[in-house]
GUTISE-907769 format. One line per 10 residues: their letters; for each residue x negated, y, z of C-alpha. Coordinates in steps of 0.05 Angstrom, whole numbers. Last residue first. Layout:
% residues N
a) X Y Z | ...
This chain:
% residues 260
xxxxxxxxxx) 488 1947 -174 | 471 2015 -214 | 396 2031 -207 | 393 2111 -212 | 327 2136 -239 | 302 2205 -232 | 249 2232 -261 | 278 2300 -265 | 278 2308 -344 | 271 2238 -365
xxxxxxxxxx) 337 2227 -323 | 350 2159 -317 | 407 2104 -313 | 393 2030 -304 | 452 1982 -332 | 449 1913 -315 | 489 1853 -346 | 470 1782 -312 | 429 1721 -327 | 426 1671 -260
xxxxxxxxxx) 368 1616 -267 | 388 1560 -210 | 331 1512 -187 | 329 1455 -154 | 276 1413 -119 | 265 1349 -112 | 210 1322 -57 | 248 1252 -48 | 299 1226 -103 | 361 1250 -110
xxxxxxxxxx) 414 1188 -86 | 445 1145 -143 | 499 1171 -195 | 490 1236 -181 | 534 1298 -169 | 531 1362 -170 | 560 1433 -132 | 538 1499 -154 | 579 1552 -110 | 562 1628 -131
xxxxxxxxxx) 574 1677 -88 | 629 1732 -118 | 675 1678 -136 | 634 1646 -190 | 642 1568 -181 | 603 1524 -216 | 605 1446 -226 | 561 1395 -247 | 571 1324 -263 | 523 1257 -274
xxxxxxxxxx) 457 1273 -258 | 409 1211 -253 | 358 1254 -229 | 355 1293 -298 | 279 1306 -278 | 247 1378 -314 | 176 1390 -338 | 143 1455 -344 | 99 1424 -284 | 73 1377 -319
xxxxxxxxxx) 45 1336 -267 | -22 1312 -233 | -40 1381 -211 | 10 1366 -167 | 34 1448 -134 | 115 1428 -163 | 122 1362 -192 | 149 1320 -145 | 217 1319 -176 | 248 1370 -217
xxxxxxxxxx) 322 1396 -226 | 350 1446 -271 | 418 1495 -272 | 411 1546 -326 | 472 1605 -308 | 501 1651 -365 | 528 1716 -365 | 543 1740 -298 | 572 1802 -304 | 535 1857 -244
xxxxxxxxxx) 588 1915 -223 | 624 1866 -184 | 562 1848 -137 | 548 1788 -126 | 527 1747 -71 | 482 1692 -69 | 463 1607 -86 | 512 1575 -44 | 490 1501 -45 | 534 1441 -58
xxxxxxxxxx) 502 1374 -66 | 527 1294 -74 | 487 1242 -85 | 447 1242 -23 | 373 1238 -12 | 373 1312 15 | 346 1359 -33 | 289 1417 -21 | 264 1475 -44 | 325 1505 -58
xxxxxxxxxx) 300 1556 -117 | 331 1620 -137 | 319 1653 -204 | 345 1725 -214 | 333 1752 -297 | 365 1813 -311 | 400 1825 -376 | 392 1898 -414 | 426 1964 -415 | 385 2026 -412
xxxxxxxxxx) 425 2088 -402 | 401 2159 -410 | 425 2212 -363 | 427 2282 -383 | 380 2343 -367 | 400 2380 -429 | 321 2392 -430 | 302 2317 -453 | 356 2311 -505 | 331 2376 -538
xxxxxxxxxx) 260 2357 -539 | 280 2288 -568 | 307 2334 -626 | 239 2378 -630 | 209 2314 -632 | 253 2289 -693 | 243 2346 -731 | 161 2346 -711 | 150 2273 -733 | 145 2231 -678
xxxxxxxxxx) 97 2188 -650 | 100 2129 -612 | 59 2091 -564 | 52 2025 -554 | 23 1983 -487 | -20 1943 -486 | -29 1917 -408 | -88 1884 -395 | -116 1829 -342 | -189 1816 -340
xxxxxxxxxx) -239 1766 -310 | -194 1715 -287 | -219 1652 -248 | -181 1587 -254 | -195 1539 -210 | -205 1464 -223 | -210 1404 -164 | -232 1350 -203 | -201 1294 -164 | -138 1323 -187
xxxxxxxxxx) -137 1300 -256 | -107 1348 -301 | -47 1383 -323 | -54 1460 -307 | -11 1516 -296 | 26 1493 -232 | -40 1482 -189 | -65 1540 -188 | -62 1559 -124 | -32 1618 -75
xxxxxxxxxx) 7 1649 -134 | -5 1712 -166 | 40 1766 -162 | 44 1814 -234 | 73 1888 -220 | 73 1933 -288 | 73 2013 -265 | 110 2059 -313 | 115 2133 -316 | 178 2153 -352
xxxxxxxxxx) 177 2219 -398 | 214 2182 -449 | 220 2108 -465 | 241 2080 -535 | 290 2027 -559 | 293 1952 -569 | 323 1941 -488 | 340 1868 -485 | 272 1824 -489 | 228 1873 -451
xxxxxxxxxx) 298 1887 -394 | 293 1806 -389 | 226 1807 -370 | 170 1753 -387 | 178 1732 -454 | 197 1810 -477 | 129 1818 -442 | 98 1792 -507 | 43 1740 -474 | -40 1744 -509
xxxxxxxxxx) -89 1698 -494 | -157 1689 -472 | -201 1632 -443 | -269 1607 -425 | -287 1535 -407 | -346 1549 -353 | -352 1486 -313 | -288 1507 -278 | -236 1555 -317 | -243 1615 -347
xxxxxxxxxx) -220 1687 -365 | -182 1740 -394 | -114 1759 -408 | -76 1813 -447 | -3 1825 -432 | 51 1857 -485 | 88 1912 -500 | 141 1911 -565 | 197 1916 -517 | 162 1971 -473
xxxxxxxxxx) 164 2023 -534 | 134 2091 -510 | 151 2157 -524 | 100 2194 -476 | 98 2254 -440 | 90 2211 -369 | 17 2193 -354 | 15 2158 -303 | 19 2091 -333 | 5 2037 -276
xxxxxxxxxx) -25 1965 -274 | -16 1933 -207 | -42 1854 -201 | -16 1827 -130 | -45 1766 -92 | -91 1702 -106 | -141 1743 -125 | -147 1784 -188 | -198 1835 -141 | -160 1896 -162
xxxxxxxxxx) -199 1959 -129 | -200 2006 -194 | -128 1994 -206 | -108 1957 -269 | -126 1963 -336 | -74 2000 -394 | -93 1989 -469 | -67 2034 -517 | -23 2012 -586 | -13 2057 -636
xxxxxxxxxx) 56 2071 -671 | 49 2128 -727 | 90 2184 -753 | 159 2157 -739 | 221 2191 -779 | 187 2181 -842 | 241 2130 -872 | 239 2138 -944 | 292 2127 -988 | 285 2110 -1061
xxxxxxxxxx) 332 2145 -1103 | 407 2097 -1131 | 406 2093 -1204 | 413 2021 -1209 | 454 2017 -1154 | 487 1948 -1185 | 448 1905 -1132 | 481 1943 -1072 | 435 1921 -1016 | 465 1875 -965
């Protein structure tokens, strides 16, 4: 809190950053936006850029000509966006988006319709920082000490078991762990025929009648549950795992060390 009886206290002016401007990354020349994978690199490496405040631009339409456009902060997306608030150096970066065979999980309609969505452009803004020349020449330094820099954030791993047996009972052993990665927190969900139905909400969840959980974290982890009647046909469950990572790299050499 600021010290209301400074009365005499001098204004202090922050002019450590010069200017933040935000440039607008497309993907490779050949990207079709199928129904496969959307690359959109930064080659260029002297930069100080600030991933966390990145986000995704998106064009397009849907059947009968409805266009579209929105904008997604990647720090909804990735868990290192959300985490890591500080600035890149000398890093190339290269943003990997997967599309999915249909499109039948983003939209609520009636099926009969038969709707595609058809993307016209896909964008990557990215900001970049600059420094005023003290602080440069001090980033300079950093870089040509040729030390590691650490970038802590929490990784996101979601595993799916597509389906449940009609029973009321369930145990499934969900992975392996490595010590080095703390488990933070683990979102346990459950949905039923939903998934690839137009029909359905697909950001919807099913309690299933659940009536106890359990979760045991000895190096694999053990989620067992129970329901009061049998899980109904075509459910599927879904375990979010959040976990401590630390990524090393050397913005001199290039080199970046994934600890795991």
């Amino acid at each position: 809190m600021i010290d209301i009886l400074s009365i005499t206290g001098e204004p202090i002016f922050d002019d450590r950053i010069v200017k933040i401007e935000t440039h607008t990354y497309n993907p490779f020349a050949n990207t079709t936006f199928g129904y496969s994978e959307i690359r959109i690199p930064i080659q260029q490496q002297d930069l100080y850029t600030l991933p966390c405040e990145s986000f995704l631009y998106v064009e397009g339409n849907l059947t009968q000509r409805k266009d579209f456009n929105f904008c997604v902060p990647l720090s909804m997306l990735l868990g290192f966006c959300g985490d890591y608030q500080r600035l890149i150096v000398n890093v190339c970066h290269e943003l990997i988006l997967i599309r999915a065979r249909n499109d039948n999980n983003c939209l609520v309609g009636n099926p009969v319709t038969e709707s595609e969505i058809e993307l016209f452009k896909v964008q990557w803004g990215m900001p970049h920082v600059t420094l005023n020349e003290i602080n440069k020449l001090s980033m300079l330094q950093t870089l040509e000490s040729g030390r590691y820099l650490s970038m802590s954030f929490r990784s996101w791993d979601l595993y799916e078991y597509p389906l449940l047996q009609n029973t009321t009972k369930h145990s499934w052993a969900v992975k392996t762990a490595t010590q080095l990665e703390k488990p933070r927190y683990v979102i346990f969900a459950l949905q039923t025929s939903r998934k690839n139905v137009m029909s359905q909400n697909g950001s919807v969840f099913d309690d299933c009648n659940l009536s106890n959980v359990k979760l045991y974290l000895n190096l694999t982890f053990h989620p067992e549950f129970d329901c009061k009647e049998n899980v109904p046909s075509n459910t599927t469950a879904y375990c979010l795992i959040i976990h401590d990572r630390v990524v090393p790299y050397n913005p001199l050499t290039n080199v970046v060390r994934k600890i795991t």
